[in-house]
C-alpha atoms as one frame of an Amber mdcrd trajectory, in Angstrom:
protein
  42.782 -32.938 -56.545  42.969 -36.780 -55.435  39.803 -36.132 -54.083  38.105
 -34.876 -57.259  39.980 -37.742 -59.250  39.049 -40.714 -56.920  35.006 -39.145
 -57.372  35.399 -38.633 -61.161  36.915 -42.786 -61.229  34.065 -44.147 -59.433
  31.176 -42.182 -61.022  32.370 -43.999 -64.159  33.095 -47.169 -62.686  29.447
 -47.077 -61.526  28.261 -45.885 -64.906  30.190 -47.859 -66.662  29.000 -51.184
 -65.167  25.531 -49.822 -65.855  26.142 -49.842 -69.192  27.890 -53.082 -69.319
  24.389 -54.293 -67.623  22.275 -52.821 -70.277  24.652 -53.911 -73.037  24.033
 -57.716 -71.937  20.752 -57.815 -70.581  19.780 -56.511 -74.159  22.031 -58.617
 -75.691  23.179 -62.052 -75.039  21.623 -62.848 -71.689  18.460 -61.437 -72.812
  17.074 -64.413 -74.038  18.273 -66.660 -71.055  16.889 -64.300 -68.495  13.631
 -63.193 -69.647  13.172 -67.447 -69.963  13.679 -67.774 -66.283  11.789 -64.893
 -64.997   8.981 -66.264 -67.220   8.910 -69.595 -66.066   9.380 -68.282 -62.124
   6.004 -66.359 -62.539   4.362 -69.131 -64.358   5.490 -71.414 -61.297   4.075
 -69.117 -59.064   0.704 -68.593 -60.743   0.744 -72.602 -60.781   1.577 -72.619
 -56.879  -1.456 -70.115 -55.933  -4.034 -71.868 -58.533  -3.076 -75.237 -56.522
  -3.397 -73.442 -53.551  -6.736 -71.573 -54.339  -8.179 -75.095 -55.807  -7.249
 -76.917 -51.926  -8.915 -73.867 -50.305 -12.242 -74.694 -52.180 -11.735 -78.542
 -51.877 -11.846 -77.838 -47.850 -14.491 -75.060 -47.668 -16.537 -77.123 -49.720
 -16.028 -80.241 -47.584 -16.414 -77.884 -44.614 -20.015 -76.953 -46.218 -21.013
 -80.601 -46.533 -19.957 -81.100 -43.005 -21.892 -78.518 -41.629 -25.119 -79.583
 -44.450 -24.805 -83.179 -43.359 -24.734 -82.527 -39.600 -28.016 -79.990 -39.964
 -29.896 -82.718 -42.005 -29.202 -84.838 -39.139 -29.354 -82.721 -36.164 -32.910
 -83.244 -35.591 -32.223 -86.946 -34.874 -28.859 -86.868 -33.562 -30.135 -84.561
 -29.974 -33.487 -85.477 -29.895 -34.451 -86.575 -26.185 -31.358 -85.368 -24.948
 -32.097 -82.525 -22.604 -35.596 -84.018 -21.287 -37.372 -80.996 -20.575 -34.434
 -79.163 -18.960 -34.427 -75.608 -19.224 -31.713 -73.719 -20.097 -30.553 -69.919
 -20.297 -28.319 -68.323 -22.653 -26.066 -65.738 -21.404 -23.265 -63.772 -23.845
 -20.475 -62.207 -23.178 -18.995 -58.743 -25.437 -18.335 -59.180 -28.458 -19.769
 -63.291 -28.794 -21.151 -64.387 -32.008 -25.194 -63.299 -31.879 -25.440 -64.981
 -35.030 -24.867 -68.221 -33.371 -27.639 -67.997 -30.616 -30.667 -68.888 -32.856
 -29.228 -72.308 -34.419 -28.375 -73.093 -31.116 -31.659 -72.257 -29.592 -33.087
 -74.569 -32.206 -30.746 -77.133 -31.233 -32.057 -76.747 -27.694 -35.457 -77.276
 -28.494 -34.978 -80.194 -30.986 -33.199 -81.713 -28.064 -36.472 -81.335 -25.443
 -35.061 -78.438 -23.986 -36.663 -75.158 -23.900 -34.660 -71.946 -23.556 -35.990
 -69.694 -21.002 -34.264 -66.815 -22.461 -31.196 -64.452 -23.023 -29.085 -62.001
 -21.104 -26.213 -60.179 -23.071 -23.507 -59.144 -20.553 -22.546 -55.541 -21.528
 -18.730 -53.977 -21.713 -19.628 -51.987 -18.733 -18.813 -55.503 -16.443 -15.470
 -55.450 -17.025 -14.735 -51.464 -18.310 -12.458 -49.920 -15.438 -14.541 -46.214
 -15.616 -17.814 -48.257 -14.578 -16.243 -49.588 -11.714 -18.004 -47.384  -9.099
 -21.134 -47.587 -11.204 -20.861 -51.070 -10.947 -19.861 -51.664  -7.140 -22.942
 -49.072  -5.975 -25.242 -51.450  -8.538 -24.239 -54.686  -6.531 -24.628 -53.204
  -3.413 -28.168 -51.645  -3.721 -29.220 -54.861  -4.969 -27.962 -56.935  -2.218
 -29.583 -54.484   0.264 -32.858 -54.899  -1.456 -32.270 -58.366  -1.056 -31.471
 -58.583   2.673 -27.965 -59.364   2.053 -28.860 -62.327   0.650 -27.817 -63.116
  -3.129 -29.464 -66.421  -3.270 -26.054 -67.871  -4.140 -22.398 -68.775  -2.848
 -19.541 -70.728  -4.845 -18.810 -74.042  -3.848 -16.140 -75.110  -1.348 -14.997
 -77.839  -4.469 -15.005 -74.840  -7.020 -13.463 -71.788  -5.710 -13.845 -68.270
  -7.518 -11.186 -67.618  -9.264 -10.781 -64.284  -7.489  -9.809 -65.924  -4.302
  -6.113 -65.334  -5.670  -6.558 -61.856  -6.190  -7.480 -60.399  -2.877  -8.675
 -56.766  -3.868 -12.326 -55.082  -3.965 -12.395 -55.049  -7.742 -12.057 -58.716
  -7.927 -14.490 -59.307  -5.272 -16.951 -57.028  -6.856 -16.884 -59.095  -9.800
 -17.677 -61.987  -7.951 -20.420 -60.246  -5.874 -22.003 -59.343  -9.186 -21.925
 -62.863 -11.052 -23.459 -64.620  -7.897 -26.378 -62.129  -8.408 -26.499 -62.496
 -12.380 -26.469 -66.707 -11.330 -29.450 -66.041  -8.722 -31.529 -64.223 -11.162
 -31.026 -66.429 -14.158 -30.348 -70.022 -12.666 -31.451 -72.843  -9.933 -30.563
 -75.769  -8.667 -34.014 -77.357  -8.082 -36.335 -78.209 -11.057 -39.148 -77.459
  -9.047 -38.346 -73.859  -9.298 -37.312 -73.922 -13.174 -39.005 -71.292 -15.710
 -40.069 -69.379 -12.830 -39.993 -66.198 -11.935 -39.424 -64.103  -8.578 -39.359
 -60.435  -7.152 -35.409 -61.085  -6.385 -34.888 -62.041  -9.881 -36.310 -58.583
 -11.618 -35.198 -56.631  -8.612 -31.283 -58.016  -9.985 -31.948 -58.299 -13.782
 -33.454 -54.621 -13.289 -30.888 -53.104 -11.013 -27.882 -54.613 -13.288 -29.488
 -53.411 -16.494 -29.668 -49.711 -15.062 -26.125 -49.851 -14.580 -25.312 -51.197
 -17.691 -24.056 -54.270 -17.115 -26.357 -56.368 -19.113 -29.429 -56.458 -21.421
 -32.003 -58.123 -21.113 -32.818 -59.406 -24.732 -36.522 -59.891 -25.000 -39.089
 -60.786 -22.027 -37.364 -61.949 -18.432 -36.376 -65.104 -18.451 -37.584 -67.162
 -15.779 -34.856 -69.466 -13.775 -33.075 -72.114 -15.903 -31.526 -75.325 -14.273
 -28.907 -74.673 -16.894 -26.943 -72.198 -18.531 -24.911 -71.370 -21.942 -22.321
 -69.003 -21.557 -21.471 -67.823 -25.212 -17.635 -66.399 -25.210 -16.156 -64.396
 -28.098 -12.862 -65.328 -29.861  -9.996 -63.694 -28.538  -9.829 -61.093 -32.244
 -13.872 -60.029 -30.389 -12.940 -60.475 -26.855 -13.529 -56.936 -24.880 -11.499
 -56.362 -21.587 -12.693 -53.119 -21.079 -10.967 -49.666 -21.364  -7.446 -49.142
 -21.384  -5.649 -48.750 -17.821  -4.874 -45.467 -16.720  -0.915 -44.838 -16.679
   0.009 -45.897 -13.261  -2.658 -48.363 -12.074  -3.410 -49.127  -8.781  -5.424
 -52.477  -9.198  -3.791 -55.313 -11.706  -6.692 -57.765 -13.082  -6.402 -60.568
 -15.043  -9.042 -59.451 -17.816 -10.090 -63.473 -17.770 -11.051 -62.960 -14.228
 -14.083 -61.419 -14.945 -15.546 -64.091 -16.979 -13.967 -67.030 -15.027 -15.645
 -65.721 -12.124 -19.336 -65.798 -13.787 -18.927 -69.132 -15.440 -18.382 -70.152
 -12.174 -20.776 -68.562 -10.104 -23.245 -69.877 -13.599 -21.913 -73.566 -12.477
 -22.241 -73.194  -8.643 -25.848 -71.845  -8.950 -27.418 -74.266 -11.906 -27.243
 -78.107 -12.519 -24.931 -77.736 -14.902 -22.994 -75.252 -17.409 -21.537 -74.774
 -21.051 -19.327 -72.526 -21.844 -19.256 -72.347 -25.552 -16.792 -70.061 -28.514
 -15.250 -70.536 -31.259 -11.869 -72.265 -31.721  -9.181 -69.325 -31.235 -11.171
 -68.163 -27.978  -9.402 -71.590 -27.036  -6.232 -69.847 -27.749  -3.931 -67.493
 -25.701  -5.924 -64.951 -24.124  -9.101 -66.484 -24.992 -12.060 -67.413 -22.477
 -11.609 -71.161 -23.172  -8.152 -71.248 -22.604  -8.861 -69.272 -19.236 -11.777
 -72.002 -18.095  -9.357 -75.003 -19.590  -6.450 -73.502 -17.245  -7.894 -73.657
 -14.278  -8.119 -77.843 -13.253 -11.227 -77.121 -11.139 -13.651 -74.958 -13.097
 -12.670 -77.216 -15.694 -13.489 -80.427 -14.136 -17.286 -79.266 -12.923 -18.319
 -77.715 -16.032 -18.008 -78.467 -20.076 -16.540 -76.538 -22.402 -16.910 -76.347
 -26.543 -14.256 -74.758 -28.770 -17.055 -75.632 -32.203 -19.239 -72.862 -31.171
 -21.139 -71.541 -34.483 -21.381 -74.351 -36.500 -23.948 -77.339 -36.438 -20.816
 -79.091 -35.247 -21.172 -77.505 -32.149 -24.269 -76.621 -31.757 -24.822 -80.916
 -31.309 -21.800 -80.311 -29.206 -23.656 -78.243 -26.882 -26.318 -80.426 -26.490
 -24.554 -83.604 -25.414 -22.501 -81.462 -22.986 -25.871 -80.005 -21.875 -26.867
 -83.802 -21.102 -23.147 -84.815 -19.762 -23.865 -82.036 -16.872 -27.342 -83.476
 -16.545 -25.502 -86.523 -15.771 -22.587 -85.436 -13.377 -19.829 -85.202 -15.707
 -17.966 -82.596 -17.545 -15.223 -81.893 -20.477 -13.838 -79.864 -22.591 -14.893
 -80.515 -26.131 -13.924 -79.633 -29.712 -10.532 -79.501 -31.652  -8.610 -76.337
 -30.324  -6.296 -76.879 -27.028  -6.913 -78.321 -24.388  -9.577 -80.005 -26.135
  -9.843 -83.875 -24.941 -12.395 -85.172 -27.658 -14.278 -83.806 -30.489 -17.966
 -85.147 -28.729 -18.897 -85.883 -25.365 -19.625 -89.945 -25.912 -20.968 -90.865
 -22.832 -24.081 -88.279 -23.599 -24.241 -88.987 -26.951 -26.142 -92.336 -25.684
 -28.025 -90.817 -23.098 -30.018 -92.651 -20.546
């Protein structure tokens, strides 16, 4: 019975209190209270009107930036690259929109793009592993063993740290992308060899790259377009218990730098978060000696970086390197010494 008593008690105290609640909201407080709510959503509609206004201020100063800098882009590379020729080479999931302003770019600078190679998922995806490995390996053998290419003493692969065959087959297979699409000697720029379709063919039957449009003929320098890290593909998932651990940068560290080794000179360009954690950028900025031999550009698709590109282009020409842009580990937004050129 106290039970039943101490139930009935607080069912009214509860209902009770409602009613008191209903009684002054209604009543005296209702004036006092709607007022404050009122004024609390008129505050807020305020604070996200202010807010919407700023957003528009800044995209539209964004859109004059990027306006100003393609009225002037013309003028601002022209003579820079002095007949240089340069490939383009993307990685998954890198912006395709941003290849033909930068192509322009490349041209309005002197340059001439030779062409463009689109590295496929099936580089890094763990199920074409053995498609991959038997790829390399029938291509070397058709090339006497010889892949035209070997990374310098000054800039080691960054697989040396990661002694397994996976790593090393990723390094076997940028050396051949670099000897097919790159060369250190002008004399053999824009053209083309039996070694280079023998590698471009063999890697695009495994499905490790396309080809996109006619084969390019040797570049002295290369572009290596890098997603952000929201685009960035590492391949498939790892099965439950793996047996090899990979750093899913080392892939693309290991081309960039086989790209450098082989060329006079490389870019490796994205947009600003691929300069963030787990991004390419912030893999290339990491590592103090990749860094320090080739440039790097955290503007990628805008006009902003597209200029970028160019004066990096020419700072390689030159001997020199940086890492470019407004992200981390950027160390200024232009390369200045280029910017002059000589």
């Amino acid at each position: 019975m106290i039970d039943f008593r101490y139930h009935l008690v607080s069912l009214v105290a509860v209902f009770l209190a409602l009613a008191v609640g209903i009684v002054l909201g209604a009543g005296p407080l209702k004036d006092p209270i709607g007022a404050t709510l009122t004024q609390s959503v008129q505050q807020l509609r305020n604070d996200r009107d202010a807010l919407n206004q700023q957003l528009k201020t800044a995209q539209a100063g964004l859109d004059s930036r990027d306006a100003f800098i393609t009225e002037m882009e013309h003028g601002l590379v022209a003579d820079q690259l002095g007949g240089r020729s340069v490939v383009l080479v993307t990685l998954p999931g890198a912006d395709v929109d941003a290849v033909k302003p930068l192509t322009q770019a490349i041209i309005d600078a002197g340059g001439k793009v030779t062409g463009r190679i689109d590295v496929q998922n099936g580089w890094v995806d763990p199920g074409s592993r053995a498609a991959r490995e038997q790829a390399v390996r029938t291509i070397t053998a058709s090339l006497g063993g010889d892949t035209g290419t070997t990374a310098s003493p000054s800039q080691p692969t960054p697989q040396a740290s990661t002694a397994t065959g996976t790593a090393s087959s990723f390094a076997d297979a940028a050396q051949l992308l670099a000897r097919a699409v790159v060369t250190t000697e002008l004399s053999s720029s824009e053209k083309s060899d039996a070694a280079e379709k023998t590698v471009l063919d063999g890697l695009g039957r495994a499905g490790l790259i396309e080809v996109n449009g006619d084969t390019p003929g040797r570049a002295t320098q290369a572009v290596l377009l890098v997603p952000g890290v929201a685009q960035l593909v590492h391949g498939a998932a790892p099965s439950p218990t793996p047996t090899v651990s990979v750093d899913p940068a080392m892939p693309w560290l290991a081309l960039a730098s086989a790209l450098d080794a082989a060329s006079t000179g490389t870019v490796v360009v994205g947009p600003a978060s691929s300069a963030a954690t787990g991004g390419v950028l912030a893999a290339v900025r990491a590592q103090p000696q990749l860094a320090s031999t080739l440039s790097t550009v955290d503007t990628g698709g805008t006009p902003m970086g597209d200029v970028t590109t160019v004066f990096a282009l020419r700072e390689q020409q030159l001997g020199e390197a940086g890492n470019y842009g407004f992200a981390d580990g950027a160390s200024a937004p232009v390369p200045s010494a280029a910017a002059g050129g000589s």
